[in-house]
N, C-alpha and C positions, 0 to 999 in steps of 0.2 A: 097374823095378817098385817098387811104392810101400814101403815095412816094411810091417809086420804093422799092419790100423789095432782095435790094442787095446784103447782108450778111445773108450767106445760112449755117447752121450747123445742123451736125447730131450725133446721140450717136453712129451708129452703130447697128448691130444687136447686142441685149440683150437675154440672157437665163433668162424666167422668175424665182425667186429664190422661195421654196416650202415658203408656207406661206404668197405669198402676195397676198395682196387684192385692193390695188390700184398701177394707177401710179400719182405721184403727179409732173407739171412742175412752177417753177415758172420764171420767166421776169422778170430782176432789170432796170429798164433806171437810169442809172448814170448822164443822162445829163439834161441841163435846160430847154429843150424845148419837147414838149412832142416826142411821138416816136411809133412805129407800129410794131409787133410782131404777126404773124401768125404759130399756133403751130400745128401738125401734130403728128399722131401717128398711125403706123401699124403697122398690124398682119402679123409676118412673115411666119406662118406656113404653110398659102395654097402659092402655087406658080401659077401666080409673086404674090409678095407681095400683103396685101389688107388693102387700108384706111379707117381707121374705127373712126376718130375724125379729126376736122379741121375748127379751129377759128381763126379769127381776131380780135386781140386785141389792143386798145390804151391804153400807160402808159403814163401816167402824169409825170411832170420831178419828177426826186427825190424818186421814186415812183414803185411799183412793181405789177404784177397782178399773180395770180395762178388757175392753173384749175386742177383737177385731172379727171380721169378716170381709170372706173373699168374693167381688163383685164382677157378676157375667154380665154386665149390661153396662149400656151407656150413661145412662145418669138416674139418681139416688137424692134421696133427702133422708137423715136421721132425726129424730123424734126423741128427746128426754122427757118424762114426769118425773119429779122429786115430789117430794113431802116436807122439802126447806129451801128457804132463799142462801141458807148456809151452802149449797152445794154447786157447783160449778162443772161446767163443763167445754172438752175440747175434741175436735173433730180432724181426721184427718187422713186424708186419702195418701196412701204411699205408693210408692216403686221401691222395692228394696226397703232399706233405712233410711230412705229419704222424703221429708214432705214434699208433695207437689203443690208450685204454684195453683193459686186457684181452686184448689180443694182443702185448706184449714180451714177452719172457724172455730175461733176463739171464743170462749163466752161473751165476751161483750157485742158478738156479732151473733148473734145468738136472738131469733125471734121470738118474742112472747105470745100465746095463743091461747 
């Protein structure tokens, strides 16, 4: 079973931007010991909210894991828990292989909850 995942971040609600066809998140663990990342993702449109992805991931130290998912709605917010401040995350809504404006987030833009 995974530690406790105590460090909780979120993007926000997102407008999805015309043209995209996925959402892509990846999990960096910066640290030497492995690490646990549970990543979420809903659909803001119906109210309340509704979750429509939700895994649990182990990263190996040094080491990064990525999932993406294909979005039938208008706007999304994804949801990280770790089990370390070692671990980082980044978000990102594509067309293609391209990010689109206004759908990254970087970790540092990355809300704490």
């Amino acid at each position: 079973m995974a530690a406790s995942l105590k460090y909780r971040y979120t993007t926000g609600p997102i407008s999805v931007s015309e043209g995209i066809n996925n959402i892509r998140v990846f999990v960096l663990n910066n640290g030497s010991n492995k690490h646990y990342a549970r990543v979420k993702i809903f659909n803001l449109d119906p109210k309340p909210k509704d979750e429509v992805f939700s895994e649990l991931f182990t990263i190996a130290p040094q080491s990064k894991i990525s999932t993406e998912f294909i979005p039938m709605f208008n706007s999304f917010e994804v949801q990280v828990f770790t089990d370390s401040s070692l671990v980082f995350i980044w978000v990102g809504g594509r067309g293609g292989n391209e990010n689109l404006e206004g759908n990254v987030i970087l970790h540092k833009d990355m809300v704490k909850f």
